[in-house]
N, C-alpha and C positions, 0 to 999 in steps of 0.2 A: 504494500500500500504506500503509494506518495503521500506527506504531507502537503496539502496546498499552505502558502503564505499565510501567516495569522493563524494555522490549525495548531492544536496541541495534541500529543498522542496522551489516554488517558491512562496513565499506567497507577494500579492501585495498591501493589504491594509487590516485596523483592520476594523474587519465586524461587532464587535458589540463590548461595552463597558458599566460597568451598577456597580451600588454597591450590594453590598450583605446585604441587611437591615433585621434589628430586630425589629426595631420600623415601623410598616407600616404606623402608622396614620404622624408621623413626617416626615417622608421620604417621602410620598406623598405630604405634603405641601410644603414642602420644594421643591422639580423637578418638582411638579405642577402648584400649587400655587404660592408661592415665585418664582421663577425660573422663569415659565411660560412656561413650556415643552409641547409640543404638544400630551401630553400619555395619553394613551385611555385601557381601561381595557376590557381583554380578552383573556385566559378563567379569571375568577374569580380570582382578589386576582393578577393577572400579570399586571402591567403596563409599557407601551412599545411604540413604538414609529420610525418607518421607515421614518421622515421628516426631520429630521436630516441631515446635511451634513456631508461627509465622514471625518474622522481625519486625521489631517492636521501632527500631529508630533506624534509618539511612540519614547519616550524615556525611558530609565533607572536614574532614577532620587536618586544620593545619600541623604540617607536623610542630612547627613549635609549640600550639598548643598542647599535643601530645607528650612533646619534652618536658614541658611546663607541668603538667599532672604528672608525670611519668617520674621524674626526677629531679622537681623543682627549679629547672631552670630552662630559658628558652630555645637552649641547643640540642642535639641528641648528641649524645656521645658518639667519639668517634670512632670508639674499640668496637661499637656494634653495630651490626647491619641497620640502615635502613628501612623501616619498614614501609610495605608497597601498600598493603591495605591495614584493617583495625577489622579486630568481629571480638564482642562478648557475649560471654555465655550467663545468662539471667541462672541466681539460685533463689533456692528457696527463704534465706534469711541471711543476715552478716554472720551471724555464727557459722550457716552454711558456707561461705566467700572465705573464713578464715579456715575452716576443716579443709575446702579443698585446694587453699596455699597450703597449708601442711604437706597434704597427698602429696600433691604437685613439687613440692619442692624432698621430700624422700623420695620419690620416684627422679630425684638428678636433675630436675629441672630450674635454671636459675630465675629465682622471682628478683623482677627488675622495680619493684613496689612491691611490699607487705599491706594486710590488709588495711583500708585505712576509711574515713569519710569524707568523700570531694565534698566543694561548699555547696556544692545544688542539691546533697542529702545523701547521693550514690556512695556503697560499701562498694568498693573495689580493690583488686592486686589485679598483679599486670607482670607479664614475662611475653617471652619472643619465642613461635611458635619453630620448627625445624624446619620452616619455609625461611624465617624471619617477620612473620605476622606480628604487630601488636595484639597480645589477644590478654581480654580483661576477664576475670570471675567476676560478677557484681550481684546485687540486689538493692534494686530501688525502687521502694514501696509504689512510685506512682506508675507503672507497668504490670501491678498487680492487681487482679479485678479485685481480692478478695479485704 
């Protein structure tokens, strides 16, 4: 379909979101294992996953801002990758956000932020996915119906 001039495409929610990995055996432990993702393999070699709840926020995330929550200042360090995208994963409670920085970080993984609370209310920790993703654990009550 062409857009004519003036039209808008009406798009209503992000219908899938996933990293682009090099390391499969890492990447699998990590969203599998670690993580604890519900992905199931099929065809060969895909791992994937429709149990998932719909995302809650798409944003454009400066990375200084990122550096700025991430590390308290507006640079990213230069000893670590870049990250290309951001994806978190919604818990159940900040207690939940701090159990699975525990997990997460005895499973080897280095947490780049311990849990904490941003000033807009969000419990979040944050590490670098084996892609180089920024990926956050959070819970923030207003994404909750309940």
């Amino acid at each position: 379909m062409t857009l004519l001039y003036g039209e808008r495409m009406d798009v209503r929610f992000a219908a899938g979101f996933g990293p682009i990995v090099r390391d499969d055996a890492a990447s699998r432990t990590f969203y599998r294992d670690d993580l604890g993702l519900p992905l199931h393999e099929s065809p060969p070699g895909y791992l994937h996953t429709n149990s998932l709840g719909g995302v809650k926020a798409f944003a454009l995330w400066r990375l200084t801002d990122a550096a700025q929550s991430t590390f308290g200042t507006a640079e990213w360090p230069a000893h670590l990758p870049v990250p290309q995208a951001w994806l978190e994963f919604e818990l159940a409670s900040p207690d939940a956000v701090a159990d699975g920085e525990r997990e997460l970080r005895e499973a080897g993984h280095e947490i780049l932020v311990s849990t904490h609370v941003e000033p807009w209310g969000q419990t979040t920790a944050r590490l670098l996915s084996p892609e180089g993703m920024l990926v956050g654990l959070s819970f923030f009550q207003e994404l909750h119906d309940d």
